[in-house]
C-alpha positions as CSV (number, residue, x, y, z in Angstrom):
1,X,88.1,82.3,110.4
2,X,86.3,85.0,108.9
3,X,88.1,88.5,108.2
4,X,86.3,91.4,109.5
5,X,88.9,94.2,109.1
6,X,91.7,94.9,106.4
7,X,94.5,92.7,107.2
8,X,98.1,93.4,105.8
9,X,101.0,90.6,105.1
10,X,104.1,92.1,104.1
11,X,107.0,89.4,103.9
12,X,110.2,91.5,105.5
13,X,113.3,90.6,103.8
14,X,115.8,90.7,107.1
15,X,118.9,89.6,106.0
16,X,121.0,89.6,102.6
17,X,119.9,93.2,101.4
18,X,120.9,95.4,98.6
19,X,122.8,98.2,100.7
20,X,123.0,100.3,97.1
21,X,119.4,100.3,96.6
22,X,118.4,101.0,100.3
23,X,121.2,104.0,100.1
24,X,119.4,105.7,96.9
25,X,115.8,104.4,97.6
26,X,114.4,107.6,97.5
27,X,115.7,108.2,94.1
28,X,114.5,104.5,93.3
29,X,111.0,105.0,94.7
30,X,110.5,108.2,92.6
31,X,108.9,106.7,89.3
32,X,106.3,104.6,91.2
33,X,105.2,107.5,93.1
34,X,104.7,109.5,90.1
35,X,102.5,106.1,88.8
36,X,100.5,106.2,92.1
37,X,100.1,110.3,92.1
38,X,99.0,109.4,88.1
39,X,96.0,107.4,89.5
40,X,94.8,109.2,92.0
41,X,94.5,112.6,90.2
42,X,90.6,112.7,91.0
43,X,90.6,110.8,93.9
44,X,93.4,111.3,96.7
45,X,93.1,110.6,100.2
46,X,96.4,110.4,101.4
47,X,99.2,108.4,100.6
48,X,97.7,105.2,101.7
49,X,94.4,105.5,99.7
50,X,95.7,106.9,96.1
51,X,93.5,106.3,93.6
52,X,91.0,104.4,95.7
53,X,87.3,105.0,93.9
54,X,85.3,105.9,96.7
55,X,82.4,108.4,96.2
56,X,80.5,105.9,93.6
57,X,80.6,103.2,96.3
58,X,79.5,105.1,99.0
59,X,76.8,106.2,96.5
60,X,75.5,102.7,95.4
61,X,75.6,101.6,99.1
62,X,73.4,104.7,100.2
63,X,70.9,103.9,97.0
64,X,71.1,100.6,96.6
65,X,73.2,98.5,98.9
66,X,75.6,97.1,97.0
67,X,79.4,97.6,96.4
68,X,79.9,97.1,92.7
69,X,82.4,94.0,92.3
70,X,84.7,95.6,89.7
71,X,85.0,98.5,91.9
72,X,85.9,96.1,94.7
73,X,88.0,94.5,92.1
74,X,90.1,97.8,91.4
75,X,90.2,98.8,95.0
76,X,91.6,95.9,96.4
77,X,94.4,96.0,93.4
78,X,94.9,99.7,94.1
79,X,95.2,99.2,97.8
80,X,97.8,96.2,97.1
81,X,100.0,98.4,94.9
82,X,100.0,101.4,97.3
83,X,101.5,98.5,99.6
84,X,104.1,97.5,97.7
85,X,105.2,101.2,97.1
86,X,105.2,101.8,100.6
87,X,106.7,98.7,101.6
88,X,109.6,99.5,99.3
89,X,109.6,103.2,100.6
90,X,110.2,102.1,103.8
91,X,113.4,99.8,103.0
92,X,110.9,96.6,104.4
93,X,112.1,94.6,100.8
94,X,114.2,95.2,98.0
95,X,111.7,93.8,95.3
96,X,110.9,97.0,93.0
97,X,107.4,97.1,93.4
98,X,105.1,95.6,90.4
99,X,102.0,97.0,89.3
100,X,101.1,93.4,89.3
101,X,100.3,91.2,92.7
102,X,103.2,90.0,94.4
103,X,102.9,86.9,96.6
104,X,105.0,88.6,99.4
105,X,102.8,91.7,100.0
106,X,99.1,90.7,100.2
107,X,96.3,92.8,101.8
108,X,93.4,90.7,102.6
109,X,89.8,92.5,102.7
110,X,86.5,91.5,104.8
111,X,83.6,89.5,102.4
112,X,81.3,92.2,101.8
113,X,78.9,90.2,99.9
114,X,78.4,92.6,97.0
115,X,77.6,95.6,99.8
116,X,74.9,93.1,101.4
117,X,77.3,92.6,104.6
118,X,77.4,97.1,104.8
119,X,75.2,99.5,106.2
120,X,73.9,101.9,103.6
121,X,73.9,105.0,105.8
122,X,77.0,104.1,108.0
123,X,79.6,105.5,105.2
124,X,78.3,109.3,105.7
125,X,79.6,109.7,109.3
126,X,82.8,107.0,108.9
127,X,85.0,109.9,108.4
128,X,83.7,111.2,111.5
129,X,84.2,108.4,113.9
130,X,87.3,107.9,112.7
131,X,88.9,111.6,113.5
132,X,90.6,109.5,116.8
133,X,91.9,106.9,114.3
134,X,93.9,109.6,112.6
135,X,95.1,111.2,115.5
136,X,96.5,107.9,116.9
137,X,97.6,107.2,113.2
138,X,99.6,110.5,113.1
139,X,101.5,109.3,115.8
140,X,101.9,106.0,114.5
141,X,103.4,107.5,111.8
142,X,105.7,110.1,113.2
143,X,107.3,107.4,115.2
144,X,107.8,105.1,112.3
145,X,109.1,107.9,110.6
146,X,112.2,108.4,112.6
147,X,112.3,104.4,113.0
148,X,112.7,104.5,109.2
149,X,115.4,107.0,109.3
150,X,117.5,104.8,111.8
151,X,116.4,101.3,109.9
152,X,117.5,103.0,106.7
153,X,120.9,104.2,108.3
154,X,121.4,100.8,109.9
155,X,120.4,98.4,106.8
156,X,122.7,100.8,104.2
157,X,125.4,100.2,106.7
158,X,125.4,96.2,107.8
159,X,122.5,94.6,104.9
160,X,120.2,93.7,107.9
161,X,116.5,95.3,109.0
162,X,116.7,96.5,112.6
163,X,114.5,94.2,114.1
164,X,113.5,97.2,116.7
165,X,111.9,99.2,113.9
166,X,110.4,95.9,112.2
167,X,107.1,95.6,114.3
168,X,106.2,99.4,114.2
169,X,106.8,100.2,110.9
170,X,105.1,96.7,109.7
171,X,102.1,97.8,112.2
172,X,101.7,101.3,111.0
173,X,101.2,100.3,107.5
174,X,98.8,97.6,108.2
175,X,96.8,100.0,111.1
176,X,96.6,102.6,107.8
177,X,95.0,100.0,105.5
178,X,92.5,99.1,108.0
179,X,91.6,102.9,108.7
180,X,91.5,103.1,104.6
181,X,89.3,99.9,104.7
182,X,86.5,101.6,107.5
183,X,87.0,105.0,106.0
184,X,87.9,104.9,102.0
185,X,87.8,101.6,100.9
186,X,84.3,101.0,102.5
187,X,84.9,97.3,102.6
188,X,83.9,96.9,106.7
189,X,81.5,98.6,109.1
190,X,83.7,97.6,112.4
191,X,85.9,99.8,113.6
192,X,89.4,99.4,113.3
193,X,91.6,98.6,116.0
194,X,94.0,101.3,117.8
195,X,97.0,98.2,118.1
196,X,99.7,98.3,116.0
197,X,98.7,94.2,115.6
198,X,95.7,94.9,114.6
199,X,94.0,92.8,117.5
């Protein structure tokens, strides 16, 4: 089945966790954010795009219809990093992230057949169209901010992920990647989806 939008696959460790490491993640978490904020010194849109080359794609689409494969390349890897950061932020695994792939957190873009699959004019207005995908994002995030803080609590406490914080916070980092897919990554021209599933 073909992929049309960003789709994110984060493997939740549930059971057996590190309570010392979820206690003092935000001390852990601290030298990978400092990497992330290293790459995106020219280009930062937001914690879920850092370092995400954008302005030459959405000049070589306008010009000349394409979407240059090693940026693709780097984007994709970039994207798949910020995950892992994030998935580790937000106590989802105990894995320190690597700045290499990791089988257990994957994000899976749309075939844009080298830009042939993308409007050339489209990436001008994205940012746009998508000012209700933020606003519904902000909210996304404000709740899974506060289900952190309880899911954080709970797993230093017992070693177990809440399950009744899993599906949010799991859905709001895949709903950002797909809004960073339509609106920084460039990778799709359909609109993301408001669910949390992504469906």
């Amino acid at each position: 089945m073909a992929v049309n939008q960003v789709e994110t696959h984060i493997n939740v460790q549930v059971t057996d966790r590190n309570r010392a490491t979820v206690f003092f993640r935000g001390i852990l978490v601290f030298p990978m954010v400092i990497f992330l904020a290293s790459l995106s010194s020219a280009t930062h849109i937001g914690m879920y795009a850092s370092g995400i080359v954008m302005v030459p794609v959405l000049l070589t689409l306008l010009f000349r219809g394409k979407y240059p494969s090693y940026i693709l390349t780097f984007n994709h890897a970039i994207i798949e990093l910020n995950t892992r950061v994030t998935a580790y932020a937000l106590f989802l695994v105990d894995d320190y992230p690597s700045i290499e792939r990791n089988q257990n957190i994957a994000v899976m873009f749309p075939d844009v057949e080298h830009g042939r699959k993308l409007s050339r004019g489209l990436p001008l207005v994205k940012w746009l169209f998508a000012i209700p995908l933020y606003i519904v994002g902000a909210f996304y995030t404000v709740i899974a901010v506060l289900l952190t803080i309880f899911a954080w609590l709970h797993t230093s406490v017992t070693g177990t992920y809440p399950g009744t914080a899993l599906n949010w916070v799991v859905g709001t980092v895949g709903y950002w990647n797909r809004v960073a897919g339509y609106t920084a990554l460039l990778v799709t021209d359909d609109y993301p989806s408001f669910s949390l599933s992504g469906k």
